[in-house]
C-alpha positions, 0 to 999 in steps of 0.5 A: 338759563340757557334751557330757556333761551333754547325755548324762547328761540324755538318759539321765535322760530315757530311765531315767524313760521307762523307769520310765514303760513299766515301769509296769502300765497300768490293766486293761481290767475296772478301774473308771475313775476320773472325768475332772477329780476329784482326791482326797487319800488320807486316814488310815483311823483317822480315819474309822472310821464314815463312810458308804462312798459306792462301793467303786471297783476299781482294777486293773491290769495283766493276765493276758493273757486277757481272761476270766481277767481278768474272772473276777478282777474278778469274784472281787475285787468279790465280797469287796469289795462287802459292805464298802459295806453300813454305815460304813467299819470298818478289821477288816472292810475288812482282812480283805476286802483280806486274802482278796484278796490270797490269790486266785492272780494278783493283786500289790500288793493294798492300799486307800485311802480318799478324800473322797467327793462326797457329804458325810459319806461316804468312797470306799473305793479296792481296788487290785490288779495282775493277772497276778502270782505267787500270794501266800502263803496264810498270813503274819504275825508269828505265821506267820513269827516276824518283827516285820517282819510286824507289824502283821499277827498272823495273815492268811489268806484267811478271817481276819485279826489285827492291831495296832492303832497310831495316834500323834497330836501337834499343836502349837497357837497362839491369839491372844485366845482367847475373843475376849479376854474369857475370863471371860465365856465359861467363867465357868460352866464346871466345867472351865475351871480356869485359861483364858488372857487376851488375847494369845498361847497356845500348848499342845501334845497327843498321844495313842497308841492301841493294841490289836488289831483283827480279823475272820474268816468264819465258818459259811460264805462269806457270814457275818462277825465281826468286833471291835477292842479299844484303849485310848488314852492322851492327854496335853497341856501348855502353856496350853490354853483351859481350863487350864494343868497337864501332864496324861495319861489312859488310858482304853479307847477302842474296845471292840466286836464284831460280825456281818456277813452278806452276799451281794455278788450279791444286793446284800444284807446286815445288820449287826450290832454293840454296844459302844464304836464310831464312828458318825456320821448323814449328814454330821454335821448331827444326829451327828458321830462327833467329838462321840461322844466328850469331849476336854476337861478331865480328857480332854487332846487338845482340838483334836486331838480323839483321842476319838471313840467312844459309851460305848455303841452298839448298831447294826443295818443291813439293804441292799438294793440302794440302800435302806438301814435302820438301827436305833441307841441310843447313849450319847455318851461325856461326862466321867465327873464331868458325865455326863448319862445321856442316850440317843438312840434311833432309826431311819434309812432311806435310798435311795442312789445312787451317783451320782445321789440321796440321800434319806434319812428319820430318826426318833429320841427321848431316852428317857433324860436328866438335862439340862435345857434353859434358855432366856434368859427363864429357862424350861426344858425337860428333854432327855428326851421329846424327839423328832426327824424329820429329812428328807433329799434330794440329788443328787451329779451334776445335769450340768455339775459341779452338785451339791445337798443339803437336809435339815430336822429338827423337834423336840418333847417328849412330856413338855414344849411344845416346836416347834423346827426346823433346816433346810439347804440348799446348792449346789456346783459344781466346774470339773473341767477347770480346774487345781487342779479348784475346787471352791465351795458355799454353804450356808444353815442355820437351827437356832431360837431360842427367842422370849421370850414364848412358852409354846413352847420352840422352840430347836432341840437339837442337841448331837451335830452337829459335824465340821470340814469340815461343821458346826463353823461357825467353829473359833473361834466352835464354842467360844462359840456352838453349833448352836442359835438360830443362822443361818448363810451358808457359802462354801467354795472347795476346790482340790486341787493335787497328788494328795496336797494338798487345801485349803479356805477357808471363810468363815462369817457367823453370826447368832441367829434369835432376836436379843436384846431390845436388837436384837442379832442378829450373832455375827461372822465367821470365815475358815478356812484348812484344808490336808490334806496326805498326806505319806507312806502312813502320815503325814498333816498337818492345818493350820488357820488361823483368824481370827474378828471379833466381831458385837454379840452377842459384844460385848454378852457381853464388855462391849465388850472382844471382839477379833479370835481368832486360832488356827493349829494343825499336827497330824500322824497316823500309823497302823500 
């Protein structure tokens, strides 16, 4: 017996070393990946709108000849490249992947996409084996007649149509939501028609979002259109921070089109495009592409957030080589019944380096907006007339695994005294040769209050900046305290397990640059437990674990009653 177990472990050993030999080995021309880094696969529909910080070539196999391999690379990276010009959009980077995989000699074509080491960005992963049969020119449903082929319509080497089909649901638990004391937090808010009491609440949401995405090229070898149309239907149940009816809505979701033209060789391309689209500046400090949109009230999917998209945005972006220049006026889409009208008009320019230094200078005003802005003393100041300049400069790799990044923003009003300002600065190092690869940053950030007695209003606005692994500096206390008149210290330690696990702790400590007249100055605490973990190719879960302690100012606001928030939230994401 145990002879034939012995006999049966070798051959199971010799059947993997087998599969291990039968495996291509990366090809001489693909890029290589850095020692010590490990990312989690993450799912495009989520990142729709993210800077493409590189586009990395991921190849292997080979033909055998070193310069039919070359020539392949070369041929990849031409219709590659023009995908780093602007924000990652899923029509544009399928069509590319698409017209690659029509090219003689190459199996296996496919992307992924992966965090970036700069924030706010994305590494677009092309990946291909060489060496293979040549593939269909044509394929689809519409080409075969057959649904296995879904979600591809249509696909060529100039053209590609698609499906477009994510499914969301996320099942969520808060123990004391509003620190317990929920009346003194929504008391003044329209849509919070039944919020939950101290103890235990628990609510489940979903959305569906379906459409058709597509791009083709156009009027010769360097020119691109490309467009998505979908709507979305998002529904919730159970008690949520806000209310507790079953509730679904179906509303469009993205509705644009737009121009590419682009010459890889060159290292040069403009972009155009206008409609209900994703976009988000840097890492999220001024605008988050999860603030874009409203998930709340009358729009069920609070925590899943589903909704991400401008009711308008008019984009235009011209690169060359490292230096980048984009024009936007954007109109957040807010909840029909208290929409502002508010418009953020402006201009962007940037010198990147894929891995050295980012430096970035921003200008934008609110030429358009209903809102107006109240400070404590009971002055206020109106949205519109406001201006903004926002300055930027980092570096993703000093030596030795150190990183940096700073950015300031100062703010006024043409129409009102106004002097506001928020500034950032952070440190990060990661110890690639260590198991689990950790990495740790600290963060300081300021964003002003305004100070009693003064003519000058000087509380810094800044409604769009958001985005979880960046600026929701607390998940609990995102909802009761926003990024203004307030300073914050951020320690984040990130480990990454497996290929396919990422988790990240982050502990916040929060305080108002403007304290009360009494000398309360603390918000509290919070320690978060985020773990992205990438299932499968298509699934991929989002955990959260969160527990908020209350400071003074919370205190003074519930009257004494705040307690500890609890929240723990599992969402999963599956996209065609």
């Amino acid at each position: 017996m145990r002879g034939r177990i012995r006999l049966a472990a070798a051959a199971s050993l010799l059947a993997i070393a087998a599969l291990a030999a039968a495996q291509p080995q990366r090809a001489a021309v693909s890029d290589l990946p850095a020692p010590g880094v490990r990312r989690v696969a993450l799912p495009p529909q989520q990142f729709d709108g993210y800077a493409i910080n590189r586009v990395f070539y991921d190849l292997l196999g080979g033909t055998g000849s070193a310069e039919r391999d070359r020539d392949l690379r070369a041929r990849i990276e031409a219709l590659g490249t023009p995908l780093a010009s602007g924000p990652f959009n899923q029509p544009l980077t399928d069509r590319a992947v698409a017209a690659i995989r029509a090219i003689d000699g190459l199996s296996d074509v496919g992307y992924t996409l992966y965090a970036s080491e700069r924030p706010g960005a994305v590494v677009l992963v092309i990946s291909a084996t060489l060496g293979a049969e040549a593939q269909p020119a044509l394929r689809g449903a519409f080409v075969s007649g057959s649904a296995t082929d879904l979600p591809v319509l249509y696909e060529s080497a100039d053209a590609l149509l698609r499906l477009q089909l994510n499914v969301w649901a996320g099942a969520y638990a808060d123990h004391n939501p509003w620190f317990g004391a929920a009346p003194a937090f929504t008391a003044q808010s329209p849509i919070a028609l039944d919020p939950p009491g101290p103890g235990w609440t628990s609510w489940a949401e979903g959305m569906v979002e379906f459409g058709i995405a597509g791009a083709s090229r156009v009027l010769g070898p360097d020119f691109y259109v490309f467009g998505e149309l979908t709507g979305m239907t998002s529904g919730a149940t159970g008690q949520d921070l806000f209310r507790s009816d079953t509730r679904t809505e179906t509303m469009w979701e993205k509705v644009y089109g737009g121009v590419l033209w682009a010459q890889a060789a060159e290292q040069r391309a403009l972009r155009l495009s206008v409609g209900r689209q994703n976009w988000q500046l840097n890492n999220g400090f001024l605008f988050s592409r999860y603030a874009a949109g409203a998930n709340a009230g009358p729009n069920p999917a609070l925590y899943l957030n589903p909704r991400t998209t401008y009711q308008m945005a008019v984009l235009a972006e011209a690169r060359m080589g490292p230096f980048e220049a984009e024009f936007f006026d954007l109109d957040p889409a807010e909840l029909k019944a208290f929409d502002s009208n508010t418009r953020f008009q402006g201009l962007r320019a940037a010198w990147l380096e894929s891995k050295g230094w980012d430096l970035g200078l921003a200008a934008y005003r609110v030429p358009e907006s209903n809102t107006v802005l109240r400070s404590p003393g009971g002055g206020s100041v109106p949205r519109e007339g406001q201006r903004t300049l926002n300055l930027r400069a980092g570096h993703r790799d000093f030596g030795d695994g150190f990183s940096a990044l700073a950015e300031a923003a100062f703010q006024d009003n043409l129409d009102a005294d106004v002097s506001a300002r928020a500034w950032y600065a952070q440190l990060a190092y990661t110890a690639a040769a260590l198991p689990w690869k950790p990495s740790l940053l600290y963060r300081y950030a300021t964003f002003s209050g305004d100070k009693p007695g003064s003519a000058t209003y000087e509380a810094f606005d800044a409604p769009l900046s958001s985005g979880l692994d960046e600026w929701v500096q607390g998940v609990n206390f995102k909802k009761v305290v926003t990024n203004t008149n307030l300073n914050s210290s951020r320690v984040r330690l990130n480990l990454a397990p497996t290929d396919r696990l990422n988790l990240t702790l982050d502990y916040y400590h929060l305080w108002a640059d403007v304290p009360l007249a009494t000398g309360q100055s603390s918000y509290g605490n919070e320690i978060d437990l985020i773990v992205r973990w990438s299932l499968t190719e298509r699934l991929f879960l989002l955990g959260v674990a969160g527990q908020a302690w209350p400071g003074n100012l919370i205190q003074t606001r519930a009257q004494g009653t705040a307690r500890p928030w609890t929240t723990a939230q599992v969402s999963l994401f599956w996209g065609f």
